[in-house]
C-alpha positions in Angstrom: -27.4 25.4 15.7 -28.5 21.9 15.2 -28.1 22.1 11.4 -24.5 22.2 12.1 -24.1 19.3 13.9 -22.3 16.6 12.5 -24.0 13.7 10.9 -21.8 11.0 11.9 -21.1 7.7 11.3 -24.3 4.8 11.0 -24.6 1.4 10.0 -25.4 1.0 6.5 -23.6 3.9 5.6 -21.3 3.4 2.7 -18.5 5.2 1.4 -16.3 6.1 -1.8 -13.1 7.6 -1.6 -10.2 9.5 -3.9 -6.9 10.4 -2.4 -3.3 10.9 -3.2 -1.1 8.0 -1.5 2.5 7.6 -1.4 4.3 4.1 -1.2 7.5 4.3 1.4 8.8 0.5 1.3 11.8 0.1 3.4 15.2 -1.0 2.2 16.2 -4.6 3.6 16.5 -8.5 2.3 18.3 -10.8 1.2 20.2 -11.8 -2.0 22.1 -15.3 -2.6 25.1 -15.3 -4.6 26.0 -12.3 -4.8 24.8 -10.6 -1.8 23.6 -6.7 -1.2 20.2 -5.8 0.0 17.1 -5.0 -2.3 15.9 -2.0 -2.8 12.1 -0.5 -4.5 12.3 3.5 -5.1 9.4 5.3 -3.5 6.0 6.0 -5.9 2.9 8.6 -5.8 -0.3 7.8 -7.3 -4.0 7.5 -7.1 -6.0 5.7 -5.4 -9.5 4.6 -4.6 -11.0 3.2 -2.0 -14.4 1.7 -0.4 -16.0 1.7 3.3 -18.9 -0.3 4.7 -20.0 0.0 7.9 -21.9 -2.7 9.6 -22.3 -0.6 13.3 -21.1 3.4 13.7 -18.0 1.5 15.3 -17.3 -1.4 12.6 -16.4 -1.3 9.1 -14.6 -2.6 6.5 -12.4 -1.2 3.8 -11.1 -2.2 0.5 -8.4 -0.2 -1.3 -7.7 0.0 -4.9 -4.5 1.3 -6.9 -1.1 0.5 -8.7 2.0 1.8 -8.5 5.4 1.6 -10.6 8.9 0.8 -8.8 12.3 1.2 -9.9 14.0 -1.8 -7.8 18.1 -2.5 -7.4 19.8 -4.5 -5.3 22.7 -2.2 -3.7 26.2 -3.3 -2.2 26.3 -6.6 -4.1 29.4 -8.3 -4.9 28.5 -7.2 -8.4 28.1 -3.1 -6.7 24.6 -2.2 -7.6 22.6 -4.3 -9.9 20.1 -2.4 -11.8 17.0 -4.8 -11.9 14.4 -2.5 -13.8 11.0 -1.5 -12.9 7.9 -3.8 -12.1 4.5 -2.3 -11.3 2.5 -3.3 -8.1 -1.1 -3.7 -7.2 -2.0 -3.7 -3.4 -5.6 -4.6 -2.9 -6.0 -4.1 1.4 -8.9 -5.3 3.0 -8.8 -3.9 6.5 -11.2 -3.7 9.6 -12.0 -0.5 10.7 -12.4 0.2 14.9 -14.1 3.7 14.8 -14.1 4.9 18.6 -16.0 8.2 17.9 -18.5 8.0 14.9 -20.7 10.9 16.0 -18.0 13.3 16.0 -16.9 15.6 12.9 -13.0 14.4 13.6 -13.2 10.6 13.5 -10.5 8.7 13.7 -10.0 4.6 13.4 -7.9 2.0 13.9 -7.6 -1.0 11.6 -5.6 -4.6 10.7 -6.1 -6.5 7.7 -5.1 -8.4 5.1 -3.1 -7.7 1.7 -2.7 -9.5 -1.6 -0.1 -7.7 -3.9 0.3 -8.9 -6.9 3.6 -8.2 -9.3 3.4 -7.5 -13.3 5.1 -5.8 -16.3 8.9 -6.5 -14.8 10.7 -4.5 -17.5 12.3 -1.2 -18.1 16.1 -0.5 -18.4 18.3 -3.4 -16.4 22.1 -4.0 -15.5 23.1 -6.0 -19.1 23.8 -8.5 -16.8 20.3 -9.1 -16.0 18.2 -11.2 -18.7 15.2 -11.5 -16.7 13.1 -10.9 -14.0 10.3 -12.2 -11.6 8.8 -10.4 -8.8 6.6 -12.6 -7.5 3.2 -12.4 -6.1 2.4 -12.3 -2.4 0.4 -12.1 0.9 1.3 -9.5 3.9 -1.1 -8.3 7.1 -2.0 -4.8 7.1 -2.1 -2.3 10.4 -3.9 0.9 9.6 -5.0 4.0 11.6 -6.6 7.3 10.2 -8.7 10.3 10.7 -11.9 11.1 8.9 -13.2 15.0 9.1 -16.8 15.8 8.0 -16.8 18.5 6.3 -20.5 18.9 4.9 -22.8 16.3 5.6 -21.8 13.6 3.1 -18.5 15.0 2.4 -15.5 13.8 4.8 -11.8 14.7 4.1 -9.7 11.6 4.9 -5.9 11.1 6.3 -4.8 7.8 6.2 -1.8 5.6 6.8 -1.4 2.3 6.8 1.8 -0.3 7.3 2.0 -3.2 5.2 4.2 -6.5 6.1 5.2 -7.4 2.4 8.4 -9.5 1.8 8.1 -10.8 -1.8 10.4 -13.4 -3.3 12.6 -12.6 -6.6 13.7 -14.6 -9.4 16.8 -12.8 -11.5 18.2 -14.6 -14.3 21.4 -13.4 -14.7 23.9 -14.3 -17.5 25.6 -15.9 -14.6 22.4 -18.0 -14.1 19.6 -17.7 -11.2 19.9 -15.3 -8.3 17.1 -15.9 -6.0 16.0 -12.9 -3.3 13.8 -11.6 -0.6 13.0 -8.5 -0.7 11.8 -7.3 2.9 9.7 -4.3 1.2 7.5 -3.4 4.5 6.2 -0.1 3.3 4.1 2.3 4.6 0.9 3.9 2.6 0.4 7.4 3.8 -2.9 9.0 1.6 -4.8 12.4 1.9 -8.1 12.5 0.2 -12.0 13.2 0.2 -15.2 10.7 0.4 -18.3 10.6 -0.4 -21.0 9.1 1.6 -24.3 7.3 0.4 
């Protein structure tokens, strides 16, 4: 029947979404001094995000949430060097390639741009550790997803996307300042719903 036809994609159309992301960032850097490798534990939270879409084909995408990290450098001179926790907010602008906008499975393609910005270092650290500074910084963004309509302004939404993130750090130590890389590169991987307007 022709009620059951999908609505697709259309320009103008613009889009709210809820999901359930995790935050994979890989294990790799560097650390002067002392040496090892840093390390950021894995995190689940919420997110929202926002679509535009300028032609069926082209849109763009903003996502918004925060996660909290428990970071470490590993196989330092010093063994593992407990550095705390520090929370991180991701904001991702991305371009969106959508191949198939008429069709209830959609999927895209994407790159962008990410801004990721470092606060509340804290938490329980190695008592060698006085301090600590995650600072903030820019990464590009590769991102690929599916979108399945599922009523006509209800979609369910899988997405990943793969962030190049390398953030310097500033640890004061009570052996002074240990500057590091941390070559975080993670991956976003979401499941969620939107709602179209």
């Amino acid at each position: 029947a022709q009620s059951s036809a999908p609505r697709g994609k259309q320009a103008g159309d613009f889009m709210i979404g809820a999901s359930v992301i995790g935050v994979l960032p890989m294990e790799s850097g560097s650390v002067d001094v002392i040496g090892g490798t840093p390390r950021a534990s894995d995190a689940v939270t919420g997110q929202l995000d926002f679509t535009y879409f300028f032609t069926p084909n082209l849109a763009i995408n903003l996502i918004a949430a925060t996660t909290q990290h428990d970071i470490e450098v590993r196989n330092s001179a010093l063994g593992t060097v407990d550095l705390g926790q520090v929370w991180a907010l991701p904001p991702t602008l991305t371009f969106q390639y959508h191949p198939l906008p008429a069709e209830r499975f959609s999927p895209y393609i994407g790159a962008g741009l990410n801004w990721t910005m470092f606060y509340s270092e804290g938490g329980g650290r190695n008592p060698v550790v006085t301090g600590v500074d995650v600072r903030n910084a820019f990464g590009f963004a590769l991102n690929i997803g599916m979108d399945v309509e599922v009523a006509p302004n209800w979609l369910v939404n899988f997405d990943v996307k793969k962030l190049f993130l390398r953030p310097d750090l500033a640890v004061d130590t009570t052996l002074g300042r240990i500057n590091a890389r941390a070559d975080l590169d993670p991956w976003i991987v979401g499941v969620g719903v939107r709602y179209r307007f």
